[in-house]
N, C-alpha and C positions, 0 to 999 in steps of 0.2 A: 603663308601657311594655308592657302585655299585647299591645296592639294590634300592635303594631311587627311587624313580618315581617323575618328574618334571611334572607340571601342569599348563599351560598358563589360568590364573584367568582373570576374565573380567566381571561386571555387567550391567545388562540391563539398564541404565543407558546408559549405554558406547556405548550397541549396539543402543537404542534409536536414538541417535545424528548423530550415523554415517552410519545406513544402509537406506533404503523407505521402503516402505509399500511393502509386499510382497516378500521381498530379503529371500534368502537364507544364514543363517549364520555359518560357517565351521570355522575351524583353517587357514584354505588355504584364505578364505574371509579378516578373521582378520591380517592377514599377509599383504595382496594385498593391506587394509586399513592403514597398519601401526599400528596396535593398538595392536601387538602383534610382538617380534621380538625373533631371538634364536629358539633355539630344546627345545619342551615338548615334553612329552610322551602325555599328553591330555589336553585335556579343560576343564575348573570347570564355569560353568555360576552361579552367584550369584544375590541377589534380590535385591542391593541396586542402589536406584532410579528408578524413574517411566518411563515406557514404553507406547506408543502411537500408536504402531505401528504392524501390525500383521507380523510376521516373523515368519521363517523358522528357526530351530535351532537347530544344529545338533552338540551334547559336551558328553563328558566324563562323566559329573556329571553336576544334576543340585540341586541348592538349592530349598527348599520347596518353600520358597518365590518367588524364580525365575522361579520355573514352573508355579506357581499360575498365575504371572503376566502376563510371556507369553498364557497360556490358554486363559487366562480373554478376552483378544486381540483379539482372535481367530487364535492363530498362534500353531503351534506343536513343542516339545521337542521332537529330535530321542536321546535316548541314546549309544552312540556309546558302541561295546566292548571294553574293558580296553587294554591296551598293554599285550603283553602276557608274562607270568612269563617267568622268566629265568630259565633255567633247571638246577637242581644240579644233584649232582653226588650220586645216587644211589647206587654204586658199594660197598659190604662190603670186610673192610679190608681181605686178605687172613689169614690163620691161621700160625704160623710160621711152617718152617719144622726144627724139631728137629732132628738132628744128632744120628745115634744111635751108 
């Protein structure tokens, strides 16, 4: 499961209650807050429950619903770059050498 990509989930909703008006919201925010704990590789923002509030929001992914909400607000979605793949090994096997 090297491959796997971990994702710190959180809906606006969530950020609702816990940031004001105008905050800025990261992984490094949601952490500071508690509302996020452990290593992800990113953030996934989802649309469930209602937002009040214009924010800043800067995640990995966001849901349709969840940017809709945030817009509505008049707050922005940055989508951040993804983590970056893990390199495999390009190298093709050698051919055997045959004995002559």
């Amino acid at each position: 499961a090297t491959w796997r990509r971990e994702y710190a989930i959180i809906n606006v909703g969530d950020l609702d209650r816990a940031f004001q008006d105008g905050d800025t919201v990261d992984l490094e925010t949601l952490r500071h807050k508690r509302l996020v704990d452990g290593q992800y590789d990113g953030l996934r923002v989802l649309g469930d429950g209602e937002l009040h509030k214009r924010l800043i929001v800067k995640a990995h992914h966001f849901s349709a619903s969840a940017k809709a909400k945030i817009e509505a607000r008049g707050g922005t979605c940055e989508v951040l770059p993804g983590p970056k793949p893990v390199p495999r090994n390009k190298m093709k096997p050698r051919p055997p050498k045959y004995a002559s």
